[in-house]
C-alpha positions in Angstrom: 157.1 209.3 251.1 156.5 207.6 248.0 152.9 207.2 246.9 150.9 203.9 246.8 150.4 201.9 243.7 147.3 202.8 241.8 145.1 199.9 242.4 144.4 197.6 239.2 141.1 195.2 239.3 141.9 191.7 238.9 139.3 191.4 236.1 138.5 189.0 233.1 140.0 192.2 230.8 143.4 191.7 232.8 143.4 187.8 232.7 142.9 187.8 228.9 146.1 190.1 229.0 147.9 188.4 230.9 147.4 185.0 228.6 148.0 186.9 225.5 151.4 187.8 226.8 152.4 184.3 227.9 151.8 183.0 223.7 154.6 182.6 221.7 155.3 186.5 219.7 154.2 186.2 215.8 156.7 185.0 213.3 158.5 187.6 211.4 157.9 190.3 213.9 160.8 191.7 216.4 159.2 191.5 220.0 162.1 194.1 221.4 161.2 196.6 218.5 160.7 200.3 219.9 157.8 202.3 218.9 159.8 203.8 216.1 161.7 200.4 214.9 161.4 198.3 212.4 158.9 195.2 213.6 159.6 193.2 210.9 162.6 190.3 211.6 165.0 189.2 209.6 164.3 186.2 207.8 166.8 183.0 208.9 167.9 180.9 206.0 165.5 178.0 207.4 162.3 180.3 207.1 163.8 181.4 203.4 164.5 178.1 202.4 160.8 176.9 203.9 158.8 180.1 202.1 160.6 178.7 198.8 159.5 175.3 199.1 156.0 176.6 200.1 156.0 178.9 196.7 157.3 176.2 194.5 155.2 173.6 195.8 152.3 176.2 195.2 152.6 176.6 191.9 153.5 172.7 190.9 150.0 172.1 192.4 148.3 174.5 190.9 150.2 173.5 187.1 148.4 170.3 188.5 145.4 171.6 189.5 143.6 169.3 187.0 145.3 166.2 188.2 144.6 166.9 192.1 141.2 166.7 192.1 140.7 163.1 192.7 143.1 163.7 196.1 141.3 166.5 197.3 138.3 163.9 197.2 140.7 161.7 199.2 141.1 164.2 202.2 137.4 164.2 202.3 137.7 160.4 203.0 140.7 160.7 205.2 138.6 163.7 207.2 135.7 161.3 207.1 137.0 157.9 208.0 139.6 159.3 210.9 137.2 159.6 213.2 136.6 155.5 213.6 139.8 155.2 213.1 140.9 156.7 216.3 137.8 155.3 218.0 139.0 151.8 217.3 142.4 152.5 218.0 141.9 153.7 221.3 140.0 150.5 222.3 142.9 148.8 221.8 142.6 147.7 218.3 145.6 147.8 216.0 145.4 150.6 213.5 145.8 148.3 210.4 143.1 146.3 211.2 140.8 149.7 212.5 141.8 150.9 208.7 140.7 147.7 207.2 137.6 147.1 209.3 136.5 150.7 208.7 136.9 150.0 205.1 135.0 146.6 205.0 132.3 148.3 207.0 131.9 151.8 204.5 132.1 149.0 201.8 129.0 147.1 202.9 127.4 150.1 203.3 128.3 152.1 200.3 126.8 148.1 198.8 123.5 148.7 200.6 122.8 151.7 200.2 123.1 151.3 196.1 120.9 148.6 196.7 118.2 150.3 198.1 118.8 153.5 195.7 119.8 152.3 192.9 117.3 150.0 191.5 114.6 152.8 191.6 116.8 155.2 190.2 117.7 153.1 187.3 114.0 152.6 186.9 113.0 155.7 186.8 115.3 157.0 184.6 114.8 154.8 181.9 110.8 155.2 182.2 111.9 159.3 182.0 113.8 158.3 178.5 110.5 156.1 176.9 108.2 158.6 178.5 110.4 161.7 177.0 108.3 161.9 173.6 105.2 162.0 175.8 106.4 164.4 177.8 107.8 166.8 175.3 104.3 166.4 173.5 102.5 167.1 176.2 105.0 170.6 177.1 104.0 171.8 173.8 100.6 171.2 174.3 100.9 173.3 177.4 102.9 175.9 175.8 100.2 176.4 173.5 97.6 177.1 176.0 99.3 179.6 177.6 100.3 181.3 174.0 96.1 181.0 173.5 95.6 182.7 176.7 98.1 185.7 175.8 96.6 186.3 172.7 93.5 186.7 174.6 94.8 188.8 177.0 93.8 192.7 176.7 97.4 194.3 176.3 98.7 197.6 175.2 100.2 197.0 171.3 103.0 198.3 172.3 103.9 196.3 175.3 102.5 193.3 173.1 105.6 193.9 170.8 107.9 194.2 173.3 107.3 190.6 174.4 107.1 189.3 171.2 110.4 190.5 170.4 112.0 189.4 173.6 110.5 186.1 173.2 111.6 185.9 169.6 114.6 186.7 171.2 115.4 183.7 173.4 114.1 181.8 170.8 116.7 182.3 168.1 119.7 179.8 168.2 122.9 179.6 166.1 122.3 177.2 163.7 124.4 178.1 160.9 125.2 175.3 158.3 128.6 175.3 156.1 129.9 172.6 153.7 133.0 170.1 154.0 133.8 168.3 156.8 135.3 169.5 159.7 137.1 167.2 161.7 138.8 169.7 164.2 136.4 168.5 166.8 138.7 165.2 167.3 140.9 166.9 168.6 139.4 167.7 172.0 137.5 164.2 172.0 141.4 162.8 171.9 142.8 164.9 174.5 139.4 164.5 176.8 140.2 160.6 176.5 143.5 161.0 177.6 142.3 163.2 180.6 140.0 160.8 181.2 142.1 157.8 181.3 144.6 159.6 183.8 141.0 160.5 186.0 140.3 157.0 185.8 144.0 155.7 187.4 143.8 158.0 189.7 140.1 157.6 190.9 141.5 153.7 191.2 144.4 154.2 193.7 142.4 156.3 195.8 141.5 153.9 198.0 145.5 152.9 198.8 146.1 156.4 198.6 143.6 157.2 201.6 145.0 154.0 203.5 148.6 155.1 203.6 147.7 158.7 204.7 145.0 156.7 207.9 147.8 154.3 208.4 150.7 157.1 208.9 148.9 159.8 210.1 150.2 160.0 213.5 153.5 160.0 212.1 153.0 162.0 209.6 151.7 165.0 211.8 154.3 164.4 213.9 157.2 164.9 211.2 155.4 168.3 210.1 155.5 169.3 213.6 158.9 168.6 214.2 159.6 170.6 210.9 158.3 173.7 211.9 160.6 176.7 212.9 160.1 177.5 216.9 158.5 180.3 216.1 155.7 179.3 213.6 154.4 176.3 215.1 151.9 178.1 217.3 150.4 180.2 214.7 150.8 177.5 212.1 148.5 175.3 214.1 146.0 178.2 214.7 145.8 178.5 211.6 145.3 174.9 210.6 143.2 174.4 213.5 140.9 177.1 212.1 140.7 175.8 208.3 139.9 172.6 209.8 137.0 173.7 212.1 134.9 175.5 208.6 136.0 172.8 206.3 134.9 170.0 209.0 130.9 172.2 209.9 131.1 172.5 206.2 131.5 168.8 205.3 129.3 167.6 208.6 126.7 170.2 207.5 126.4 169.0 203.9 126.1 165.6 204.2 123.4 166.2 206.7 121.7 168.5 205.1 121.8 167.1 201.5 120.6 163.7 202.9 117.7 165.7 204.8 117.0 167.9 201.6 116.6 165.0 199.4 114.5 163.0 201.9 112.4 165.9 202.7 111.7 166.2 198.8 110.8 162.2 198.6 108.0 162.9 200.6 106.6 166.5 199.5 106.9 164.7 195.8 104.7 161.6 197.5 102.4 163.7 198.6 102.1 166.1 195.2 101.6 163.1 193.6 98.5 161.8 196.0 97.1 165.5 196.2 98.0 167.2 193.0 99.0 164.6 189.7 100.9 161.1 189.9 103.4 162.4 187.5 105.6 164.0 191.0 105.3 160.6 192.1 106.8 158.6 188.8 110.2 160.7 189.5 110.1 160.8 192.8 113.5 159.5 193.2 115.4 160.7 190.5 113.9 164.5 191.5 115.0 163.7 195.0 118.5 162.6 194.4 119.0 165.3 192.4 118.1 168.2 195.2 120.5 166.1 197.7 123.4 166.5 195.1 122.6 170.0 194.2 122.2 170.7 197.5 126.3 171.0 197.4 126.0 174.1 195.7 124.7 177.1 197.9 122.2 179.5 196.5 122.2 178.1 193.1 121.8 174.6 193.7 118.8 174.4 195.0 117.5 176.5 192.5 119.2 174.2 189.4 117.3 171.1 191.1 113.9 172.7 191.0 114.4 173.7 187.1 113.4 169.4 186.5 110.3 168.9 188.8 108.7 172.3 187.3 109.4 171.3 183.6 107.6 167.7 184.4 104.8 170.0 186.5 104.7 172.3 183.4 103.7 169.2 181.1 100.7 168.8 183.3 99.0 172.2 184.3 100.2 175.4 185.4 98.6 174.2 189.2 100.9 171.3 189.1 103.8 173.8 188.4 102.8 176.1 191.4 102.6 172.9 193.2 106.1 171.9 192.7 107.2 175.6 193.6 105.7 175.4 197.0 107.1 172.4 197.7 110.8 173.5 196.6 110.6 177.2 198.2 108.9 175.4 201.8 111.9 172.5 201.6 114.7 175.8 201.3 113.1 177.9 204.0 113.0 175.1 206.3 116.6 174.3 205.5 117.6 177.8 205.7 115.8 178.8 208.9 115.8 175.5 210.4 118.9 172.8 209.5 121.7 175.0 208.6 122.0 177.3 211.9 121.7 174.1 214.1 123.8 171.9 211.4 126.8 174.0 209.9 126.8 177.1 213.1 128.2 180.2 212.0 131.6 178.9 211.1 130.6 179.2 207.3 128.5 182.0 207.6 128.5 184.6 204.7 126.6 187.1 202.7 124.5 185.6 199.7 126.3 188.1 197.9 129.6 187.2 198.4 128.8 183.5 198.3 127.4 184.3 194.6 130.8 185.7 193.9 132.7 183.1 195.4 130.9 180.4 193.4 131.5 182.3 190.2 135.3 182.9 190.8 135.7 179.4 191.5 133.9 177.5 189.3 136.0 179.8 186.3 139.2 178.3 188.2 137.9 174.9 189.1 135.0 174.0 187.5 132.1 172.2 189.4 134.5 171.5 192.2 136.0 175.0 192.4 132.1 176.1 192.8 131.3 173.5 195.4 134.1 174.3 197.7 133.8 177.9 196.9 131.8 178.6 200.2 134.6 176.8 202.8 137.5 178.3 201.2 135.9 181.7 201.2 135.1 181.3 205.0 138.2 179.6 205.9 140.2 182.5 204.4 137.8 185.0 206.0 139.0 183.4 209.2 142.4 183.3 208.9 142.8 187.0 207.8 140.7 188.0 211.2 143.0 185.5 213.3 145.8 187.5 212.1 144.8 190.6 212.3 143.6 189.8 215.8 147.3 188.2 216.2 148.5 191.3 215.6 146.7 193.6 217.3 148.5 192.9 221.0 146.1 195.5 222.7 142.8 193.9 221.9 143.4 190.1 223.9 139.6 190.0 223.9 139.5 189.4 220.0 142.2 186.9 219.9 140.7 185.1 222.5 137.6 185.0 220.6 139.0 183.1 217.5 141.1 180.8 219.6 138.7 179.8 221.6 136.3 177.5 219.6 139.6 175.3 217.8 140.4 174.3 221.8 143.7 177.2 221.5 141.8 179.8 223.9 142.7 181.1 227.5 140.3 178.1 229.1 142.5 175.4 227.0 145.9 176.1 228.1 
């Protein structure tokens, strides 16, 4: 008589297997291949001729990497004024005119907004440039007080000299003099012109640029789609699906935060100014707009945008400059603890130490830009290696199902 079955709980464990055997297998792996066989597939000349493209197209872009920049400003816009798009669209509204209302309506905006920013701005900054000498005067002044107060101070000789000599230190520069005249530095002043011309042109199509890509989107996705080798369109969209989701927290997250960060400083500089000297409140703008923008950066920004507001504290008294430390170090802890783990979530989510390193590596390949989208490409790449590694791991459903789920490709979205 032949023995019963062993019985196997219908449980969520079995369910996730069971969906993780219904997907599509990985690309480039054999899903008849033996314990002992060779997983890897044989590449068709489609996926040869498509992983050549891919390399080719790689490197012309990043030969070009220079030249890009103003379209990688133009997905931002596309990424941004989508959205609408589709809203308008679905109410019945051609997409033409959705494109060209959503432009009229960013453009009145965008107007507005400069008119209530940009008057005070300008102000202020040319009352910084006539109140400069002043200012500088009144530095040294300070500086001299506190040099007073270290002499009076009852220090060790020896420790004495060490600070002198480190001071002495940072104070020596490299002026070194040299007859004739040297007219090599034309050279990069014509070829910055040039680059700046072609910056300029390409900073002027944007706008028709970004309309073609809203107006033919649809199409467009539909034609890469279409494109795509049976095999890779699954993971291909996981993976797109998943650089979208960080790059979109991280773009949601700063505008919010750098609009909240800059507001938030407005007011603590309102209130130095009313409590502490009116000098926070002559700049309160300028010192404000600059924290939003900095605010781009991670880690480093926010601490770049506070160098300003304690150099025009340090030209009062050193209260003033405590003052304006408070107020910078409250403003970051209530972002840190507060706004970014409601705002961005945990999609972007990385180690200060490796977000240090991430800035560093690409700012030296990109410059300011490289450095302010160090932090989304760092998590987006983060995310695709675990998606698959978990792709590839059959045996562990659980994990798969964990970084499919939150881009709507998960067990409960099928």
């Amino acid at each position: 008589m032949d023995e019963p079955a062993p019985f196997v709980a219908d449980g969520p464990a079995n369910a996730l297997a069971r969906w993780a055997a219904t997907l599509p297998p990985p690309p480039f792996i054999d899903p008849l291949a033996g314990p002992r066989d060779r997983r890897f597939a044989v590449l068709s000349p489609r996926v040869a001729v498509l992983i050549g493209a891919a390399i080719v197209a790689g490197l012309v872009l990043w030969m070009a990497r220079d030249s890009i920049r103003p379209f990688i400003l133009g997905l931002l816009f596309v990424y941004l004024l989508e959205p609408p798009v589709r809203w308008l669209v679905r109410r019945g509204l051609r997409r033409i005119f959705a494109i060209l209302l959503v432009y009229v309506v960013g453009i009145v905006v965008f107007v507005e907004f400069l008119a209530l920013t940009l008057t005070p701005l300008v102000n202020e900054i040319v009352r910084f440039v006539a109140d400069f000498p002043k200012l500088a005067e009144n530095l040294d002044q300070q500086l001299k007080n506190l040099g007073d107060f270290y002499q009076r101070l009852q220090i060790p000789v020896a420790i004495r000299d060490w600070i002198d000599g480190v001071i002495a230190g940072i104070g020596q520069g490299g002026g070194g003099g040299g007859g004739g005249a040297d007219l090599s530095f034309l050279m990069p002043l014509i070829t910055g012109a040039g680059s700046l011309l072609g910056a300029v042109f390409a900073y002027f199509i944007l706008p028709i640029w970004v309309a073609y890509i809203l107006k033919d989107r649809v199409t467009l996705v539909a034609q890469f789609d279409r494109a795509l080798p049976e095999t890779w369109r699954f993971d291909t969209w996981a993976i797109i699906k998943t650089v979208e989701r960080d790059f979109g927290q991280w773009v949601r997250g700063q505008i919010v935060l750098g609009f909240t960060v800059g507001v938030a400083t407005f007011i603590g500089l309102i209130v130095l100014s009313r409590t502490v000297d009116p000098i926070f409140g002559r700049y309160a703008v300028l010192l404000s707009v600059i924290a939003g923008l900095f605010e781009l950066v991670p880690i480093i920004g926010p601490i770049i945008s506070a160098v300003p507001a304690v150099l025009l504290a340090a030209t009062v008294s050193p209260a003033a400059v405590v003052a304006a430390l408070l107020l910078y170090f409250l403003v970051q802890q209530v972002e840190n603890n507060f706004l970014v783990p409601k705002i961005q979530g945990d999609a972007v989510q990385l180690h200060p130490a490796v977000v240090v390193f991430a800035i560093i590596i690409g700012g030296s390949l990109a410059g300011l830009l490289g450095a302010i989208l160090a932090l989304p490409v760092t998590a987006a790449f983060r995310d695709v290696v675990r998606y698959l590694f978990r792709r590839l791991t059959p045996e562990q459903p659980e994990a798969l199902a964990a970084s499919l789920t939150p881009i709507g490709m998960g067990p409960g979205d099928a």
